[in-house]
Structures are given as C-alpha cells and as structure tokens.
TIPA-878971 format. One record per residue: x, y negated, z negated of N, C-alpha, C in turn; residue in three letters. Coordinates in pm, whole numbers. Layout:
N
+--------+--------+--------+--------+--------+--------+--------+--------+--------+-----+
:   n_xx :   n_yy :   n_zz :  ca_xx :  ca_yy :  ca_zz :   c_xx :   c_yy :   c_zz :  aa :
+--------+--------+--------+--------+--------+--------+--------+--------+--------+-----+
:      X :      Y :      Z :      X :      Y :      Z :      X :      Y :      Z : ala :
...
+--------+--------+--------+--------+--------+--------+--------+--------+--------+-----+
This chain:
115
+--------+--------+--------+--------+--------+--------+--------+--------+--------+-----+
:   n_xx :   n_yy :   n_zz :  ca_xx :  ca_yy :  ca_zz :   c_xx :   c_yy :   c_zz :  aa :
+--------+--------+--------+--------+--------+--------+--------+--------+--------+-----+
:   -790 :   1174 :  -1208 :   -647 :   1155 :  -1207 :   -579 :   1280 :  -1260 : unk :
:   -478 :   1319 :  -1196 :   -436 :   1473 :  -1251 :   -292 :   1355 :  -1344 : unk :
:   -339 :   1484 :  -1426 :   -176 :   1426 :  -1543 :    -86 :   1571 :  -1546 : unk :
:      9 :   1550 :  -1560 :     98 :   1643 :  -1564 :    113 :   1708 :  -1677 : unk :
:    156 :   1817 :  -1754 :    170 :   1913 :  -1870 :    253 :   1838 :  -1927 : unk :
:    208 :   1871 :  -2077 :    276 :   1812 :  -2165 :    415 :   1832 :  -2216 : unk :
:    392 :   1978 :  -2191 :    580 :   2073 :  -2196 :    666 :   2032 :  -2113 : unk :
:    601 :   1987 :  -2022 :    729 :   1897 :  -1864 :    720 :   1754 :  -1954 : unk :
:    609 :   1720 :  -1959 :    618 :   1500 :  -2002 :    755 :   1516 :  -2132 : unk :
:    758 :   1639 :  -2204 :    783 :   1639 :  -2305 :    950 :   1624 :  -2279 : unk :
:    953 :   1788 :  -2205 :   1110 :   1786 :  -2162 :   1173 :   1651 :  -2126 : unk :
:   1125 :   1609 :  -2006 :   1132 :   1496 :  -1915 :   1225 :   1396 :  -2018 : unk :
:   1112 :   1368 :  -2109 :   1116 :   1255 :  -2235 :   1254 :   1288 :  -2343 : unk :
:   1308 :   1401 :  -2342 :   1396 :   1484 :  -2428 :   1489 :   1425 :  -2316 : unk :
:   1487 :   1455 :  -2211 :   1579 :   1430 :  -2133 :   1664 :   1300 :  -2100 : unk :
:   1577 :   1201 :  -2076 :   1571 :   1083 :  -2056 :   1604 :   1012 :  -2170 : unk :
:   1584 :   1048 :  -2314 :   1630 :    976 :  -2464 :   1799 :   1035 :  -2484 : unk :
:   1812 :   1170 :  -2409 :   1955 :   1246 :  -2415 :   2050 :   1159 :  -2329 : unk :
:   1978 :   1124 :  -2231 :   2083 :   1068 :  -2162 :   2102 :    912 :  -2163 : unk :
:   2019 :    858 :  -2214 :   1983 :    699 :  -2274 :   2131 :    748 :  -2402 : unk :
:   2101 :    785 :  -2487 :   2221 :    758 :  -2574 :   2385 :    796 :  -2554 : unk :
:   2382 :    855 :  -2426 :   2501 :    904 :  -2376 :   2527 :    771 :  -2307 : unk :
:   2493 :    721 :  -2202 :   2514 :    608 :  -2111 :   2495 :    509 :  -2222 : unk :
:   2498 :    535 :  -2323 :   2474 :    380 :  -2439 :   2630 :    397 :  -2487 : unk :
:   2677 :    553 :  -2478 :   2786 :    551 :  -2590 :   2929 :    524 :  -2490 : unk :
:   2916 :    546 :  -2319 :   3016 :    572 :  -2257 :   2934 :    447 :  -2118 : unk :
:   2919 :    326 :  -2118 :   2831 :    231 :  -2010 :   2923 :    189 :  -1926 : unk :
:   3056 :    251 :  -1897 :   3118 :    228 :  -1794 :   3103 :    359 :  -1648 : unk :
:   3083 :    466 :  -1736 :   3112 :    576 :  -1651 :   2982 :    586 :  -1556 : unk :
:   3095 :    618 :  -1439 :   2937 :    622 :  -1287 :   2843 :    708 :  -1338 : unk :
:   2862 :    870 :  -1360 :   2878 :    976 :  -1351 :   2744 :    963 :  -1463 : unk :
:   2752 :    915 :  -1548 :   2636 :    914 :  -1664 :   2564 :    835 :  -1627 : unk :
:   2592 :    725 :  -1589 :   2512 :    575 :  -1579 :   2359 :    636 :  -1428 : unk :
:   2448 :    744 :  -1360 :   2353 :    784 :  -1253 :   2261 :    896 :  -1302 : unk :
:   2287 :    987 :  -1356 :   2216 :   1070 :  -1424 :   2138 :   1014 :  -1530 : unk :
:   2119 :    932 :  -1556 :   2041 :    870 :  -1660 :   1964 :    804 :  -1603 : unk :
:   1989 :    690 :  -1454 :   1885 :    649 :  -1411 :   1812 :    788 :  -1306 : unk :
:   1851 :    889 :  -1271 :   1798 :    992 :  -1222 :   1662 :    998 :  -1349 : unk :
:   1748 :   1041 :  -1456 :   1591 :   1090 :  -1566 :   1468 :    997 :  -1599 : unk :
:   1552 :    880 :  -1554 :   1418 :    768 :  -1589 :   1346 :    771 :  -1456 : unk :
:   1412 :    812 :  -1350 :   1295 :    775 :  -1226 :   1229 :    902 :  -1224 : unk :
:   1304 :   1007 :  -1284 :   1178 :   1143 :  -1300 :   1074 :   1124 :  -1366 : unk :
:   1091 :   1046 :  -1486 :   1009 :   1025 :  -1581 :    919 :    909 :  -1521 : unk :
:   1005 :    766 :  -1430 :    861 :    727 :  -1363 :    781 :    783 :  -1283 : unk :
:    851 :    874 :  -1191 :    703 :    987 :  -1087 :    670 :   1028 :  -1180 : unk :
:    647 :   1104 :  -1314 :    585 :   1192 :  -1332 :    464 :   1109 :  -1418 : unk :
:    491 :    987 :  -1475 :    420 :    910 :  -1563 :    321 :    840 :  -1446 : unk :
:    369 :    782 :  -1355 :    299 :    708 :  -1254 :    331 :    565 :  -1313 : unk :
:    471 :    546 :  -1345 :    485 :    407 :  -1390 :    631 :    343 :  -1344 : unk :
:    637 :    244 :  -1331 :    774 :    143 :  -1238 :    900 :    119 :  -1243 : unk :
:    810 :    134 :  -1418 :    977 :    112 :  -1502 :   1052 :    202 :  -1617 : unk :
:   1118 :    207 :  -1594 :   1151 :    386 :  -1689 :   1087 :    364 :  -1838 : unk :
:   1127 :    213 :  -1858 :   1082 :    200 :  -2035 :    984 :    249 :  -2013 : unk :
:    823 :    191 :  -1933 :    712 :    204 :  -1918 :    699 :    313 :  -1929 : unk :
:    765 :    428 :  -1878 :    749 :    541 :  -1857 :    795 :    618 :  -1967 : unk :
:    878 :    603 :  -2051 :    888 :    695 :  -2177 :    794 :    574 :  -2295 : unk :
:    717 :    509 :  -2275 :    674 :    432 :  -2359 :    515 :    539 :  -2325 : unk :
:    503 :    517 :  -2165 :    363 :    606 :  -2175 :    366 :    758 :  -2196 : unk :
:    488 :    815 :  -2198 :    506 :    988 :  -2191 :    461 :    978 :  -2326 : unk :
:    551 :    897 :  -2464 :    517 :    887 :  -2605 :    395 :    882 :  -2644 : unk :
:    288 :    799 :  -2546 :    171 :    819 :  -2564 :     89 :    892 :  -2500 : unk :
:    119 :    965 :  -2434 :     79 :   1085 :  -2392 :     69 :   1188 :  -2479 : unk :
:    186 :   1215 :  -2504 :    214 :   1350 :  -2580 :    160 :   1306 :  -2734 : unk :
:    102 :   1183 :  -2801 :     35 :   1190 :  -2935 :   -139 :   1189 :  -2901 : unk :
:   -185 :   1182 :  -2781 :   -295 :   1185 :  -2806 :   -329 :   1280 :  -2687 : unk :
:   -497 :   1324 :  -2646 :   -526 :   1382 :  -2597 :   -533 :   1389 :  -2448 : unk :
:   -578 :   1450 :  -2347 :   -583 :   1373 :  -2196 :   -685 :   1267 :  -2206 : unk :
:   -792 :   1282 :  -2242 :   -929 :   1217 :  -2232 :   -915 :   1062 :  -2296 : unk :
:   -870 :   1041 :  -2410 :   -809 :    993 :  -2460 :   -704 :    877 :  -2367 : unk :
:   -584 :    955 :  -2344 :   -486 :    883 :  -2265 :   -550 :    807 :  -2166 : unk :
:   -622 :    884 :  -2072 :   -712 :    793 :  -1938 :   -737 :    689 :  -1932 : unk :
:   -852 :    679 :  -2107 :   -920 :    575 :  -2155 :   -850 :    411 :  -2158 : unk :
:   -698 :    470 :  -2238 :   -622 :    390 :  -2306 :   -556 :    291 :  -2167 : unk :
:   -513 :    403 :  -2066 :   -467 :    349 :  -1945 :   -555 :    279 :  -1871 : unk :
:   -666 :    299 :  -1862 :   -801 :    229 :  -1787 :   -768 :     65 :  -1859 : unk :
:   -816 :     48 :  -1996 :   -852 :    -16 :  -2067 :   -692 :   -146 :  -2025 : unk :
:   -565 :    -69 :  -2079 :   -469 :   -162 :  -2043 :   -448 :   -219 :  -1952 : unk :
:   -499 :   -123 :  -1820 :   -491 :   -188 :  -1706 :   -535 :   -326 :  -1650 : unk :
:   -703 :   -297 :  -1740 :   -795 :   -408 :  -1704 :   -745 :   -492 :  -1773 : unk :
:   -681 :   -496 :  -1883 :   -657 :   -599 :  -1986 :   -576 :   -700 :  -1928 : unk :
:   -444 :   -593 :  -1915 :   -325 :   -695 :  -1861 :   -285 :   -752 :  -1712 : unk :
:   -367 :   -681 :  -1601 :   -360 :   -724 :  -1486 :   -494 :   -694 :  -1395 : unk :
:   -613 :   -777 :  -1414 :   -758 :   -697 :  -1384 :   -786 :   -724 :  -1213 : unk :
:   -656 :   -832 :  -1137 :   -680 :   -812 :   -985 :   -629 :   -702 :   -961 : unk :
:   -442 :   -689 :  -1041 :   -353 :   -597 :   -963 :   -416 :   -453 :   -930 : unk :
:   -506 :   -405 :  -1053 :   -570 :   -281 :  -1063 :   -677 :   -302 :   -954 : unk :
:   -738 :   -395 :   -942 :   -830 :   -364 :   -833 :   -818 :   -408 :   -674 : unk :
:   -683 :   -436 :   -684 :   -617 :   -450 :   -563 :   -520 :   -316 :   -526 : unk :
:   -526 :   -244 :   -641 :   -415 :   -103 :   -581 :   -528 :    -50 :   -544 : unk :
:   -637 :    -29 :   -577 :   -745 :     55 :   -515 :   -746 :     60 :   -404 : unk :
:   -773 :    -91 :   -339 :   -809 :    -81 :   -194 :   -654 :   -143 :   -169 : unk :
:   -634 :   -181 :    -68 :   -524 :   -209 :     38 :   -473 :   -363 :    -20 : unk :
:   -383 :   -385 :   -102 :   -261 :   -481 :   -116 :   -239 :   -545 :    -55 : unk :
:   -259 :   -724 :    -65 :   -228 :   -820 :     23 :   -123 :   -865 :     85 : unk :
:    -86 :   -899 :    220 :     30 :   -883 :    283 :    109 :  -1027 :    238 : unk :
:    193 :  -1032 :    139 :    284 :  -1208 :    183 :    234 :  -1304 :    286 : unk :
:    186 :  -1423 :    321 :    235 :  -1477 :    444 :    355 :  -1440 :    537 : unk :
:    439 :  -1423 :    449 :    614 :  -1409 :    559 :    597 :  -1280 :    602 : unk :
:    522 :  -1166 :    549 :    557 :  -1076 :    612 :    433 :  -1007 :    724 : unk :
:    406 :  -1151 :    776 :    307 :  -1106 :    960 :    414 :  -1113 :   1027 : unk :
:    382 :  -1008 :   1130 :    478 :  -1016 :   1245 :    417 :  -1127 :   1346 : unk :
:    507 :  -1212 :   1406 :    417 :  -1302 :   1534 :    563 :  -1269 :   1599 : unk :
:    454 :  -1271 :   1747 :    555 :  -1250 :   1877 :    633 :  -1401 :   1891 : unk :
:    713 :  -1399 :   1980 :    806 :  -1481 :   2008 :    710 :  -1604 :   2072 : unk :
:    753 :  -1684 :   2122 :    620 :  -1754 :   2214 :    629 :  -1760 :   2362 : unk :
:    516 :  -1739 :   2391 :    494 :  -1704 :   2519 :    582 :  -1753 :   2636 : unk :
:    598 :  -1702 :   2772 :    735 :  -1779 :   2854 :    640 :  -1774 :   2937 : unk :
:    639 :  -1838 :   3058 :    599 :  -1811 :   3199 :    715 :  -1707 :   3298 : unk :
:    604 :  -1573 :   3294 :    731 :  -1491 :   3350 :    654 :  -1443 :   3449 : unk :
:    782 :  -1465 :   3602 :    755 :  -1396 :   3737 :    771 :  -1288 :   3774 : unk :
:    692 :  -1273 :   3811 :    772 :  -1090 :   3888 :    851 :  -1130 :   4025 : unk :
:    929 :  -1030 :   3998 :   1047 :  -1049 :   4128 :    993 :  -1020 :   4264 : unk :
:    862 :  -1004 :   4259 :    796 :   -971 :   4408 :    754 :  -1097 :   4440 : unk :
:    743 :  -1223 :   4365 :    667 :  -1326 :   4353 :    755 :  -1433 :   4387 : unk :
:    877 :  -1458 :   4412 :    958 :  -1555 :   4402 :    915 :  -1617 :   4549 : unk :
+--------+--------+--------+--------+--------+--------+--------+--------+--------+-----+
C-alpha cells in the first residue's frame, strides 16, 4: 500500500483543522463552508478514508507513529470492525437486488416483410 508523505498528511491536516474552525466561527457563509469541505475531501483521497473525521482521525495517527506501524493498526481495525466489508473490497462488491438491469418483457415482434 503506498502511503503518502508525512509533510503533505501533515499540511493537509493543518489545513483542514484551519478551516474546521473558520466554518465553526462564520457556518452560514457559502464561501467557507465549501473550502472546508474541499480540505476534508483532500484529506479523504489522501488518507484513503470516506469521511473527513475518519480522515484527520487517521492523518493524526499517521503522523504519531511509523509507516510499518500504521499498516498494522489499519489491517487490524479493519478486520475488527468490518471483517466481510474488507474482504469484499478486495474482490468485486455485491450488486443490491434493485440494481440488475432486466429487459422489458418480451413482445411478439413482426417484421414488416412478414405481414
């Protein structure tokens, strides 16, 4: 698994707590409220996680421990707290029922040479 540098997780994380207390102090304005969810979805690509908390929750633990380390910790949680979901992202994710396509049902159709 490649992890990203710690000087970017770090910034990222600087970034994303800067703009968390700005959109805390002013939660009407577009203008902040979008730039702030901008830094959290940077911070989820770069973490590999869904939800921004998740994602400055794992940058924090990133940046106190080592890579080798971090892997471990992420392996381990994974299995802990969801041990299909992890081994269902591996291979190919089960489709809903609702979402098969089925054709319409069949018609009896002539060709116009046939009439």
């Amino acid at each position: 698994m490649l992890l990203p540098a710690k000087a970017e997780v770090a910034r990222q994380l600087r970034r994303y707590r800067a703009w968390e207390r700005v959109m805390l102090a002013a939660p009407n304005d577009r203008t902040v409220r979008a730039t702030f969810e901008d830094s959290g979805y940077t911070l989820c690509v770069l973490m590999g996680k869904r939800c921004a908390r998740e994602a400055a929750d794992a940058a924090e633990r990133y940046l106190r421990t080592n890579q080798v380390t971090y892997l471990e910790e992420q392996q381990v949680t994974c299995l802990q707290e969801q041990p299909v979901a992890c081994l269902q992202d591996q291979n190919e994710r089960p489709r809903p029922a609702s979402a098969v396509r089925r054709r319409p049902p069949a018609v009896e159709r002539r060709s116009p040479a046939g009439r």
